[in-house]
C-alpha positions in Angstrom: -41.1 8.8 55.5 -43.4 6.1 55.2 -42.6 4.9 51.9 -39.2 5.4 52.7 -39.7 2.6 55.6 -41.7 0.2 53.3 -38.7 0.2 50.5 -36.2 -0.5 53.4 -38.5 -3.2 54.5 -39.3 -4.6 50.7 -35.6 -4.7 50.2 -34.4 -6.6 53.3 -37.3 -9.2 52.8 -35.9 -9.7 49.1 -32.3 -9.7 50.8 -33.0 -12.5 53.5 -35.1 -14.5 50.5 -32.1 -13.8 48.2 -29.8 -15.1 50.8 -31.7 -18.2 51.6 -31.8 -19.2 48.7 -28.0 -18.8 47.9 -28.1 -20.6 51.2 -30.3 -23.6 49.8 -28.0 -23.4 46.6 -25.2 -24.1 48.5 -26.3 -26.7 50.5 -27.9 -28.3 47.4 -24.2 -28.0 45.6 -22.4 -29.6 48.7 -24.5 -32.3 48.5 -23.8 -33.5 44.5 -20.3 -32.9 44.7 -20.7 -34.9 47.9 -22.3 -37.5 45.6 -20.2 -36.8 42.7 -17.0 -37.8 44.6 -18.4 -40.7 46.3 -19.2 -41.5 42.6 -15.5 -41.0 41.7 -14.3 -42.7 44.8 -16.3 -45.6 43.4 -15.3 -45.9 40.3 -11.2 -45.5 41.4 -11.1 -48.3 43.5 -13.0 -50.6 41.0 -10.3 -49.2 38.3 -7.6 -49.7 40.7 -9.1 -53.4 41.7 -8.9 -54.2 37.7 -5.7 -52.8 37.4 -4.6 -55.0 40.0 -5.7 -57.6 38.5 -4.4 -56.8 35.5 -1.0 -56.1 36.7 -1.0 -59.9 38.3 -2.3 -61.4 34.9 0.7 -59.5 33.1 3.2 -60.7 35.5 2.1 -64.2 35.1 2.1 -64.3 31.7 5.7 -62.7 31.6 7.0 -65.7 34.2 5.0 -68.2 31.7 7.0 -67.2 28.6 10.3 -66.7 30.4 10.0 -70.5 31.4 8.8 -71.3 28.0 11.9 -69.7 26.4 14.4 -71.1 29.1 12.9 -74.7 28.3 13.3 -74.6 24.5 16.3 -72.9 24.8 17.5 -75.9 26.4 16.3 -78.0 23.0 13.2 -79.3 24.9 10.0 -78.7 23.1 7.3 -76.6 25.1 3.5 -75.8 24.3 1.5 -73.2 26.1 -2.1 -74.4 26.0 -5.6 -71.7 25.9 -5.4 -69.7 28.9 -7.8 -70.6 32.1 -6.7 -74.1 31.7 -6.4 -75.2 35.3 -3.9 -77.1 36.5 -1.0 -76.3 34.4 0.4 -73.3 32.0 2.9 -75.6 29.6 3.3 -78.6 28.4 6.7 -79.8 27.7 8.8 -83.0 25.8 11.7 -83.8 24.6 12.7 -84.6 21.1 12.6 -88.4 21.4 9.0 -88.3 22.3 7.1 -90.3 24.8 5.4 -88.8 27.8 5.2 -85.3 28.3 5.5 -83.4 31.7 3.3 -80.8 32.4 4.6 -77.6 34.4 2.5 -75.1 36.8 4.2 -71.7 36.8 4.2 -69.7 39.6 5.8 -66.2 39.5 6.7 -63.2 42.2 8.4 -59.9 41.9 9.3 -60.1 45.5 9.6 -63.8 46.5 12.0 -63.5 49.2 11.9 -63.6 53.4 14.1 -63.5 56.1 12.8 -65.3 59.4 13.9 -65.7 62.5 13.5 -69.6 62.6 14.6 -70.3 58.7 16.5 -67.5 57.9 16.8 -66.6 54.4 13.7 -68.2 52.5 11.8 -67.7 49.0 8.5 -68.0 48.4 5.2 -67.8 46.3 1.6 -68.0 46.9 0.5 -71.4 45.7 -3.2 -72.7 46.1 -4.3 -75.4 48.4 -5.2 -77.6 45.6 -1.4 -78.6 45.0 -2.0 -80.8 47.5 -4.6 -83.1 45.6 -1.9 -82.7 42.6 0.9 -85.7 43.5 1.9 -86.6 40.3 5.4 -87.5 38.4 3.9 -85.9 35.4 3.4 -82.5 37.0 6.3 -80.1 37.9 6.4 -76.4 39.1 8.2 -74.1 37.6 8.8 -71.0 40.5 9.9 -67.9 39.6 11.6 -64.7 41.2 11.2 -62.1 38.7 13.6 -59.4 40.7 13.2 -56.4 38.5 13.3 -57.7 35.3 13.0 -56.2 32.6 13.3 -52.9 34.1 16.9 -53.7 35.6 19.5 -55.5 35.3 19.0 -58.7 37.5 17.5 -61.8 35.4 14.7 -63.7 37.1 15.4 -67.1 39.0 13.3 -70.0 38.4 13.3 -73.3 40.2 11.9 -76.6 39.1 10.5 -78.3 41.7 8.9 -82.0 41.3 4.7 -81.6 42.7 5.6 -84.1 45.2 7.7 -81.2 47.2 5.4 -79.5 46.7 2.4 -81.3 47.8 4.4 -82.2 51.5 5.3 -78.4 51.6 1.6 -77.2 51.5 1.0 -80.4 53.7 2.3 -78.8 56.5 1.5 -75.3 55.4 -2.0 -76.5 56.0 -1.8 -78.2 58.9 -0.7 -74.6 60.5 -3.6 -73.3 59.7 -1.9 -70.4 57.6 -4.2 -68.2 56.2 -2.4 -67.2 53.3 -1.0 -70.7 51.3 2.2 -70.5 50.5 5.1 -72.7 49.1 8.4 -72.0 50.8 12.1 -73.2 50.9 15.0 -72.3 52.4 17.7 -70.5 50.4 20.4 -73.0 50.9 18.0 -75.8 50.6 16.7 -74.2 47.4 20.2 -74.0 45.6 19.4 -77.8 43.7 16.1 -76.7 41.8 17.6 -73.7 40.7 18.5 -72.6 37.3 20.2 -75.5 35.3 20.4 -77.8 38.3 16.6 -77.9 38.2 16.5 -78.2 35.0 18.7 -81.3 34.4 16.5 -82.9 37.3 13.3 -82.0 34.9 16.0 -83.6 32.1 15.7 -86.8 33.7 12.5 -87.0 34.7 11.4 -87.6 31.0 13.3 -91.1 31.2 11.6 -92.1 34.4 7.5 -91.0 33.0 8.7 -92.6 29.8 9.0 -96.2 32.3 
């Protein structure tokens, strides 16, 4: 009976050493996938941060060429300098010549507000900087892109002269807002819109060209 007791006894030590070390196993798993998925986690907020990014360049770029097109289809002649150039995103003339204006495009797929003081408003994130930026040679060109080209609504764009501008982010400033934004009221908005804005750009090649 004796060596009956000592296998029982062999056998549960190799059971408890078996199961500690399925137990260390286990413990040693849940810790890399535990590192594996902060890995993951990692790397899918950095892709999403790109994509982001991304997605904003891309929507830039698509407001930059819609202006471009609606310009020149309006027989004014339009150049889209190197990318990172800052400042500005075309430069545009007319087919007499003389001074050229240049145009800062700014571009939302959701650029409209309703508030309780101004009611219906648009609007578009626009740096600081503008304010430095007073000059008759500089317009903005700000578009609503709805859900173009996915729908069936084409975007809005407004040309605004930079001095608007530059008394809009004036007082955007001066209220400390934390995110800098150029805004106008719907109604208010009606004359830089479309071809009403863009006869005003029209004439503002006769005035640079004094």
């Amino acid at each position: 009976m004796y060596w009956l007791y000592m296998v029982n006894s062999y056998f549960r030590r190799g059971i408890c050493k078996c199961h500690t070390n399925q137990k260390a196993s286990v413990m040693q798993l849940k810790k890399s996938t535990e590192h594996i998925f902060c890995l993951l986690s990692r790397e899918k907020a950095k892709r999403n941060k790109n994509m982001k990014k991304t997605n904003n360049t891309i929507i830039g770029a698509c407001g930059e060429h819609y202006v471009a097109a609606y310009l020149s289809g309006h027989n004014l002649i339009v150049a889209m300098p190197r990318a990172g150039i800052p400042g500005f995103d075309l430069i545009v003339s007319n087919e007499k010549g003389g001074h050229s204006i240049r145009v800062q495009v700014k571009t939302g797929t959701q650029a409209t507000r309703k508030t309780k003081n101004e009611g219906n408003i648009y609007l578009w994130s626009t740096s600081y900087a503008a304010i430095e930026r007073d000059d008759k040679y500089l317009w903005y060109a700000y578009v609503w892109l709805h859900d173009w080209p996915n729908g069936d609504n084409l975007p809005e764009v407004f040309f605004v002269p930079s001095n608007v501008v530059v008394e809009v982010m004036k007082a955007c400033k001066k209220n400390n807002e934390s995110w800098p934004y150029f805004w106008m009221k719907k109604d208010d908005a009606e004359k830089y819109k479309g071809y009403l804005g863009f006869q005003s750009l029209n004439n503002a090649f006769a005035s640079v060209a004094l």
